[in-house]
C-alpha positions in Angstrom: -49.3 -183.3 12.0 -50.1 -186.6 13.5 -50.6 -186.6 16.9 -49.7 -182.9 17.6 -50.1 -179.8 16.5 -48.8 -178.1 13.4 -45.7 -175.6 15.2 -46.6 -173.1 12.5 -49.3 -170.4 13.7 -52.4 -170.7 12.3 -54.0 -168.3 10.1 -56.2 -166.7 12.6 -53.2 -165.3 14.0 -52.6 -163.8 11.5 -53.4 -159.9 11.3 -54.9 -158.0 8.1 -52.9 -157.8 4.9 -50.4 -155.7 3.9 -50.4 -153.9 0.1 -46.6 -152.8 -0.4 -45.6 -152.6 -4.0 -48.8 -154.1 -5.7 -48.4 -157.7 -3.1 -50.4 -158.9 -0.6 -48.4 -160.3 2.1 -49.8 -161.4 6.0 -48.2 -159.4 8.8 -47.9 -161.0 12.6 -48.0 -159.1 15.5 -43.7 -159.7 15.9 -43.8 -158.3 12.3 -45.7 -155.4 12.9 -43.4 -154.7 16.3 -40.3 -155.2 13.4 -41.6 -152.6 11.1 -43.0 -150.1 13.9 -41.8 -147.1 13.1 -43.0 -145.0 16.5 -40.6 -143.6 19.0 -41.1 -146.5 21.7 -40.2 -148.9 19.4 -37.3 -147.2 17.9 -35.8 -146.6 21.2 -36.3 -150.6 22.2 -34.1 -151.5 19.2 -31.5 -148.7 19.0 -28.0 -149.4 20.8 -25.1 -146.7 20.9 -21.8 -147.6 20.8 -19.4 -145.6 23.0 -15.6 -144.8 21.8 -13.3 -144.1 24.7 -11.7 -141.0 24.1 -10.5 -137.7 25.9 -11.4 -134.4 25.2 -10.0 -133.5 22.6 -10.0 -129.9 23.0 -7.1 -130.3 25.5 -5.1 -131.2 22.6 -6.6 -128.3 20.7 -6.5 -125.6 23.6 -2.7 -126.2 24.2 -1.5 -126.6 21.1 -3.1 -123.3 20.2 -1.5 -121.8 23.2 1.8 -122.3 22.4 1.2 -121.0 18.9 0.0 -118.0 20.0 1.8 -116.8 22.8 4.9 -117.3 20.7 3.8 -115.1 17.7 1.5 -113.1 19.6 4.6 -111.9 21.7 6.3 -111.4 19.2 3.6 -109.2 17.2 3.4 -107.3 20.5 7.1 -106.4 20.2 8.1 -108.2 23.3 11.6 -109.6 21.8 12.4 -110.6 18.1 13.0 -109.0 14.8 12.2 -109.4 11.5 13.3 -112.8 11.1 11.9 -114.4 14.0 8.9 -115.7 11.9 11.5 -118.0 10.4 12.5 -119.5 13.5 8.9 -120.0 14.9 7.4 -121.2 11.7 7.5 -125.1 12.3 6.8 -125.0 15.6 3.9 -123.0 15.1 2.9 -124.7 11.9 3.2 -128.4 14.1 1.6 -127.4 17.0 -0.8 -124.4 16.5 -1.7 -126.4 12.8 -1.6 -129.7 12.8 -2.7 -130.5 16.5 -5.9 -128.5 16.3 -6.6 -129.9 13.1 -6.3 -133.3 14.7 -8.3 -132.5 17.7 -11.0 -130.6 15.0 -11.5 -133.8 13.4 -11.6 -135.8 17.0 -14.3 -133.3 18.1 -16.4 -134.4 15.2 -17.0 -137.6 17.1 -17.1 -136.1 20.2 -20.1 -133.6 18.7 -18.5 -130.5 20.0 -19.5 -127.7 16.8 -18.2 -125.1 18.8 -14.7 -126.7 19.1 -15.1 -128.0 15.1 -15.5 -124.5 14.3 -12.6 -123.0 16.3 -10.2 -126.0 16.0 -10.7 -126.1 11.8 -10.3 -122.1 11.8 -7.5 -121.3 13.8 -5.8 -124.8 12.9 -6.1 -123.9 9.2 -4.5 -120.5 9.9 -1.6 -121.9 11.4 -0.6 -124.3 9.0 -1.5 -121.2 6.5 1.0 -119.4 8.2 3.7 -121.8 8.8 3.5 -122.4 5.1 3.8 -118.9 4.4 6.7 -117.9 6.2 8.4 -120.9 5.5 8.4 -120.1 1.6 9.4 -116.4 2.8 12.3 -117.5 4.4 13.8 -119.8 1.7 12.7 -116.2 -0.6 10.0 -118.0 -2.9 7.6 -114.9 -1.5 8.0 -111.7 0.0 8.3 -111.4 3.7 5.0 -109.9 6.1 6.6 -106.6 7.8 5.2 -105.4 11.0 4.1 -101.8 10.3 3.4 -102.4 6.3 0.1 -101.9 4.9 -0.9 -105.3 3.7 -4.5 -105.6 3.0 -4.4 -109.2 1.3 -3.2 -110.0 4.6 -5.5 -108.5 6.8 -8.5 -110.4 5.2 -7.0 -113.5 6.8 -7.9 -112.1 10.2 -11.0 -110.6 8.8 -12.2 -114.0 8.1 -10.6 -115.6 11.5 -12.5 -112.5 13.3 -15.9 -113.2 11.7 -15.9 -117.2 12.6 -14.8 -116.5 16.2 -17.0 -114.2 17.0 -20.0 -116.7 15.9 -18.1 -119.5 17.9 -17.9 -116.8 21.2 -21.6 -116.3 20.7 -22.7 -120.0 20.6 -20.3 -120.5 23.5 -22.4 -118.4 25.6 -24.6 -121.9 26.2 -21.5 -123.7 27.5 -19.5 -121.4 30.0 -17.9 -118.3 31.1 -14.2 -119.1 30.4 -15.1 -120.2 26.7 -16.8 -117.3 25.9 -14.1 -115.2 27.2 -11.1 -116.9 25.4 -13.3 -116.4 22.6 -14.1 -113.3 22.7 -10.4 -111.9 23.5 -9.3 -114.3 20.6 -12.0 -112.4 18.1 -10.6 -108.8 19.2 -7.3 -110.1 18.6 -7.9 -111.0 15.1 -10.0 -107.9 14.4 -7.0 -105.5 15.8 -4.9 -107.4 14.0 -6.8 -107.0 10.9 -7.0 -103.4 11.0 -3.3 -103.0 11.8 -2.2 -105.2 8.6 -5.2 -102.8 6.1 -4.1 -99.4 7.6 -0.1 -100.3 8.4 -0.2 -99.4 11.7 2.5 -100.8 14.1 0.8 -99.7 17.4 -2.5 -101.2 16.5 -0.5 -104.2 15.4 1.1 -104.2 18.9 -1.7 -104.4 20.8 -3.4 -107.2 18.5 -0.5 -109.1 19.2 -1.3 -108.5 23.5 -4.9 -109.4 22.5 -3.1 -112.6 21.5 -1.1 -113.0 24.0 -4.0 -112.5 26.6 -6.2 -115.2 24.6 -3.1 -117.8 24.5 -3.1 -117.4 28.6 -6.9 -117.9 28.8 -6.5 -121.1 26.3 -4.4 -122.2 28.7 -6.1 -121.8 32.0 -9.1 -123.6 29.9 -7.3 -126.4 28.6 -5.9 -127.0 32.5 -9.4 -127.1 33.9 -10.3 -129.5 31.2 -7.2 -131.6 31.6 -7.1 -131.4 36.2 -11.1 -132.7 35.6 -10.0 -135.8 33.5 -7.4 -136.7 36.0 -9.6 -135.9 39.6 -13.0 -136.8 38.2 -14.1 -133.5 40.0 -14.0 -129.7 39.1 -10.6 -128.2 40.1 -11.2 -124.7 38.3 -14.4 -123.4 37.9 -14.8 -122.4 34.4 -18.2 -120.7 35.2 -21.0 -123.1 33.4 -24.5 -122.5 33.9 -24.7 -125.8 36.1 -23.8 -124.8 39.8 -22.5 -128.4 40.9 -19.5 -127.7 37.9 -18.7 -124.7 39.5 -17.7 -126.1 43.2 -14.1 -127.3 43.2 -14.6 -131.0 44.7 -17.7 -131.3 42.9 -18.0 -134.1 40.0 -19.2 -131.9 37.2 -19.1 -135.1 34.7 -19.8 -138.7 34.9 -17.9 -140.9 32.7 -19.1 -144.4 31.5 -16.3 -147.1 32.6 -15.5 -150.2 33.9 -14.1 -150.4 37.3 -11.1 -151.9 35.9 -7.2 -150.3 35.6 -7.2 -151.7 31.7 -7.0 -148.5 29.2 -10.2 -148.3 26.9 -12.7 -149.2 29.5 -11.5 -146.8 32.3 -10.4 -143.2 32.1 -6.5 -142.8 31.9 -4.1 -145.8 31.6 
């Protein structure tokens, strides 16, 4: 160019040639930093994108709860008859069902497999059951008697018992409380199991305390979850490895948010 320089680089800065797909093309050094496949370079150019969002095991954790201190109360022969499944049916098919099926798919984004796994299970098992005695009670099938051998039955809580004992055992990296709800919530299943295949009312009765016990540990989980979220700081100790999460006062968790009262980019609304 006349009386200046040409703005495009010359060829001597350009670096050696680059065969792809049988042509020759010249590389510069910005193109060679564009197609850098190394760590460094893949961590300069990669952005994450954060979706506010609560835990959505609270949701999960409590609708299980009331779910199964209903029926578990009433497998345990604490009041009800024979047609108290009819009554609890959509309550326990709404809340036990379709709220951990809800916070099961939520988890997904959150990256929580242990509550995936628990949350699909049990969620699936109470829509299962809600179902079930719902087309007892209007007498499409036969009725589930406490007491009556019923081994088609019992290999729904053979299957429950196998998945939450995997979950109990993978929560052993996350804390105490977990693990325990878990592992009261597998002996529940696996009592209940053995009561439906050998038709044995006592064994049945104390499947349905197991139950019971695991709906009240749900609970005092889901609480600590939801009294963190609203402090900031660890108001029941749930016993995780970390020792700061363990200290009530302590901030056991540091959320990402504005400073700002709008909903989205602070915790709450």
């Amino acid at each position: 160019m006349p009386g200046g320089q040409d703005p495009t680089p010359a060829t001597s800065t350009e670096r050696s040639t680059v065969h792809h797909n049988g042509r020759t093309e010249h590389s510069r050094p910005w193109e060679e930093l564009a197609v850098a496949d190394d760590e460094m370079a893949w961590r300069a150019r990669a952005r994450v994108v954060l979706t506010p969002m609560a835990a959505p095991s609270i949701m999960g954790l409590f609708g299980f709860t009331l779910a199964t201190l209903m029926v578990g109360a009433w497998q345990a022969g604490w009041y009800g008859g024979p047609t108290t499944p009819g009554i609890l049916w959509p309550f326990a098919l709404f809340a036990g069902g379709l709220f951990q099926v809800a916070a099961a798919i939520a988890c997904l984004r959150a990256r929580d497999g242990i509550a995936v796994a628990v949350h699909t299970t049990w969620g699936a098992f109470w829509v299962a059951w809600g179902l079930l005695q719902a087309l007892a009670s209007s007498g499409v099938t036969a009725p589930i008697h406490l007491g009556a051998t019923n081994p088609s039955f019992a290999f729904w809580f053979i299957g429950l018992t196998i998945v939450t004992a995997s979950a109990m055992l993978a929560s052993l990296a996350r804390n105490l409380m977990l693990s325990v709800t878990l592992g009261i919530l597998a002996a529940a299943a696996a009592l209940t199991a053995a009561g439906f295949y050998g038709g044995s009312l006592g064994v049945l009765h104390i499947g349905g305390w197991f139950l019971v016990g695991s709906a009240t540990a749900a609970w005092i989980l889901g609480t600590a979850m939801m009294l963190e979220h609203a402090f900031g700081r660890t108001v029941i100790p749930l016993g995780a490895y970390r020792k700061e999460a363990n200290i009530p006062g302590q901030r056991a968790t540091t959320p990402i948010q504005w400073e700002s009262g709008m909903p989205g980019v602070r915790a709450g609304q």
